[in-house]
C-alpha positions as CSV (number, residue, x, y, z in Angstrom):
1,X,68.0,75.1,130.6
2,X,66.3,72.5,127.7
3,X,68.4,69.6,126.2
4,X,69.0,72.0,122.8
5,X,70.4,75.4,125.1
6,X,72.6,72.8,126.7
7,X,73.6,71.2,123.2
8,X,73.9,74.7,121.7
9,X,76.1,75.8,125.0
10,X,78.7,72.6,125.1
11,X,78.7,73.2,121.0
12,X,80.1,76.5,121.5
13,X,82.3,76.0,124.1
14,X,83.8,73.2,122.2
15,X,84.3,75.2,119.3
16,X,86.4,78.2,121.2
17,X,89.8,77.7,120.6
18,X,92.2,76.8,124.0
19,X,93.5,79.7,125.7
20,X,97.5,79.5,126.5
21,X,96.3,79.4,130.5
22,X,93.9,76.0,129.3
23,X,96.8,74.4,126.9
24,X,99.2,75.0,130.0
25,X,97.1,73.0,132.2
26,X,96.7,70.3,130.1
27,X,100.3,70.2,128.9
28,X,101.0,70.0,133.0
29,X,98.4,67.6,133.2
30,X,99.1,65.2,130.2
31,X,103.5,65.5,131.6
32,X,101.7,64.4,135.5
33,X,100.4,61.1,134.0
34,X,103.2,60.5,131.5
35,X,105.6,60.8,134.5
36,X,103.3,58.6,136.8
37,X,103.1,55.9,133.8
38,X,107.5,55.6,133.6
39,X,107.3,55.3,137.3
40,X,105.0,52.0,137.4
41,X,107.4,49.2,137.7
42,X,106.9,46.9,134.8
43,X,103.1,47.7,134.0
44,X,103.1,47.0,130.7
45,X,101.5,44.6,128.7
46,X,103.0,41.5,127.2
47,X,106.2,42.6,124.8
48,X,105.5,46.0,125.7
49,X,109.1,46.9,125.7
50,X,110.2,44.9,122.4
51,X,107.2,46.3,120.4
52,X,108.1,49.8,121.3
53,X,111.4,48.9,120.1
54,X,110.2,47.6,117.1
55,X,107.7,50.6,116.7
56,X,110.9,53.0,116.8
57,X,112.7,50.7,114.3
58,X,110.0,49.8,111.8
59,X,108.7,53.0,110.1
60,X,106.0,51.8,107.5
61,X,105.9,54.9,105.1
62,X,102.4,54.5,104.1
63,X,101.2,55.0,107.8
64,X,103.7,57.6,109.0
65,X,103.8,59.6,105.8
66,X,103.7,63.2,106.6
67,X,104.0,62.7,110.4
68,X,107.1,63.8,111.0
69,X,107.5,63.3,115.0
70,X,107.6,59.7,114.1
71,X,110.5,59.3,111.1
72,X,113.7,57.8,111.7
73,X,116.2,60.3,112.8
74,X,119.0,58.3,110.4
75,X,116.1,58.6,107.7
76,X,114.5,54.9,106.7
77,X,116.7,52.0,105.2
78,X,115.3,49.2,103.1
79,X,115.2,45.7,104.4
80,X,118.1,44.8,102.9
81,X,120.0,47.4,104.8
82,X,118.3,46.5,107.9
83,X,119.5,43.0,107.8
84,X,122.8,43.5,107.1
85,X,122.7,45.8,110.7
86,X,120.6,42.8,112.4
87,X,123.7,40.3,110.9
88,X,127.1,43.0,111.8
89,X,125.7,42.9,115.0
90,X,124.8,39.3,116.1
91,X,128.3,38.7,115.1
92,X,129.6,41.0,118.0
93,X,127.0,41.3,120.8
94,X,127.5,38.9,123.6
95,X,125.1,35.5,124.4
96,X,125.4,33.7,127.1
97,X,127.0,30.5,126.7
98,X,124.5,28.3,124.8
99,X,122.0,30.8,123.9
100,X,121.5,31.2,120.3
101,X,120.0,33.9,118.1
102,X,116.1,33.5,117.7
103,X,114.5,32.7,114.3
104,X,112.3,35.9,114.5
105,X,115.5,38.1,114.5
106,X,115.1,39.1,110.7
107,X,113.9,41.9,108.7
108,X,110.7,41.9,106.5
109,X,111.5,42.0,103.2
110,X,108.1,44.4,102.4
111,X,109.2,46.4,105.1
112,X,111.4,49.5,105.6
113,X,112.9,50.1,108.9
114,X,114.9,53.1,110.7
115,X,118.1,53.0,109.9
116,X,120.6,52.1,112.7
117,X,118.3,50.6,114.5
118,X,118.8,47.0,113.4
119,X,122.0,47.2,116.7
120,X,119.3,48.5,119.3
121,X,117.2,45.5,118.0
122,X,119.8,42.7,118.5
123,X,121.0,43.8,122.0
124,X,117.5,44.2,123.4
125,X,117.4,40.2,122.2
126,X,120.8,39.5,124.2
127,X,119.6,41.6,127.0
128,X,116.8,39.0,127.3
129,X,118.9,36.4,127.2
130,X,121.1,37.4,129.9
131,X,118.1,38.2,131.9
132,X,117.0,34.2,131.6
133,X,120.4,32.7,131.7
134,X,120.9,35.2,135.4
135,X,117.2,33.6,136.4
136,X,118.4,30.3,135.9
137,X,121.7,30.5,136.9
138,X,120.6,32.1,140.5
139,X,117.9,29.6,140.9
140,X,120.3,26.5,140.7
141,X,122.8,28.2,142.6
142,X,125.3,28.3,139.8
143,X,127.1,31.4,141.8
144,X,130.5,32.2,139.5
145,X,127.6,32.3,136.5
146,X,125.0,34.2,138.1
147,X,128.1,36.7,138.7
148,X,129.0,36.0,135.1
149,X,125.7,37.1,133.3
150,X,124.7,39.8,136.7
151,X,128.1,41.6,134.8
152,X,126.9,41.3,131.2
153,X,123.4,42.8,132.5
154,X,124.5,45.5,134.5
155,X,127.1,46.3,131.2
156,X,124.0,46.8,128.9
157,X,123.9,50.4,130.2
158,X,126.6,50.9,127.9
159,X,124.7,49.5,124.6
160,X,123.8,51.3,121.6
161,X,119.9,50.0,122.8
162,X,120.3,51.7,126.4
163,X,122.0,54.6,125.5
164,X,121.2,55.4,121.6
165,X,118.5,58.1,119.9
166,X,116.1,54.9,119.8
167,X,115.7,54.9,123.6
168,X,113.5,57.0,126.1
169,X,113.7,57.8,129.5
170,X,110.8,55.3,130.6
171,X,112.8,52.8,128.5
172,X,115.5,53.2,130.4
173,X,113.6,53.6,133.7
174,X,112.6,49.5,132.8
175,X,115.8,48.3,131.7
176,X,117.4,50.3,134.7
177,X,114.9,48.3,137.0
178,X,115.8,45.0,136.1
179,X,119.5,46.2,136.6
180,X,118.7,47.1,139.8
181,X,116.5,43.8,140.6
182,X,119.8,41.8,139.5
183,X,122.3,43.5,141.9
184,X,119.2,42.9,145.0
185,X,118.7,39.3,143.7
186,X,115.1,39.9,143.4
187,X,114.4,37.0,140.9
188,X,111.0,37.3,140.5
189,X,111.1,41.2,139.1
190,X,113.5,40.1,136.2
191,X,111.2,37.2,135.7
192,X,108.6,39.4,135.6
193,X,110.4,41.6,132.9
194,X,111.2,38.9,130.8
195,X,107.6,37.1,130.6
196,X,106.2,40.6,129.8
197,X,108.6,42.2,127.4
198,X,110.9,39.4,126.1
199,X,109.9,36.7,122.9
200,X,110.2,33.4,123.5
């Protein structure tokens, strides 16, 4: 067979629509290496985790017009809005003692952003922070508040950002991980979290 037949051959087979057997298979295929990538403990790259948060909250219209798989369920809110969520809940979500709030925490005043998701944003932030303050607290052998922040950690599975629309399953997997790394005292898998997914 010449280089043209071969051309003419791939260009036609190409150009067939998928049968339901093929999209089946790849369905089966694409759900294999989807499930393989949730189960990979903390292979993500830097800030993996916070900008998939972010992704979920920030919904820039003029990129996800028309694509609806990617709009806020709550529909968007303006900055304004979004703030006012960020503010209501740093006022009520729990830091450990001498943590503050970073300077990043804000929304973009060109921005829009999925509303209710301004919550999700601020407890991923003290989830963070709990995560550090446990690191150091184990580390100096500080044991009533490594027990202290171990309880605020393992708590977080009842936060709007654990358990809310915002989430998925392979979020969960991670946070549910570092959970589970807190209650073996494995120090070095929450540090390993918190340099990949957490801002200064």
């Amino acid at each position: 067979m010449t280089s043209p037949d071969i051309e003419s051959a791939i260009r036609t087979t190409l150009s067939r629509p998928l049968t339901s057997q093929q999209c089946a298979a790849l369905d089966a295929r694409f759900r294999e290496r989807l499930e393989h990538s949730a189960r990979s403990r903390f292979r993500v790259r830097r800030r993996g985790l916070a900008l998939a948060l972010v992704a979920a909250f920030v919904v820039a219209p003029t990129v996800f017009a028309g694509i609806r798989l990617t709009e806020s369920p709550n529909g968007l809110a303006p900055a304004t809005e979004f703030q006012a969520e960020i503010d209501a809940a740093k006022a009520v979500v729990p830091l450990p003692p001498g943590a503050t709030w970073p300077p990043y925490l804000v929304a973009d005043k060109s921005a829009s952003y999925s509303r209710g998701g301004g919550r999700a944003e601020v407890e991923f932030v003290s989830f963070c922070s709990w995560d550090r303050a446990w690191v150091a607290s184990t580390a100096s052998g500080a044991s009533a508040s490594a027990l202290a922040d171990r309880d605020q950690i393992v708590a977080a599975t009842s936060w709007e950002f654990y358990r809310g629309e915002f989430a998925t399953d392979s979020f969960r997997d991670s946070i549910d991980q570092v959970i589970a790394a807190v209650r073996n005292g494995d120090r070095s898998q929450v540090q390993q979290f918190v340099a990949l997914n957490c801002s200064s």
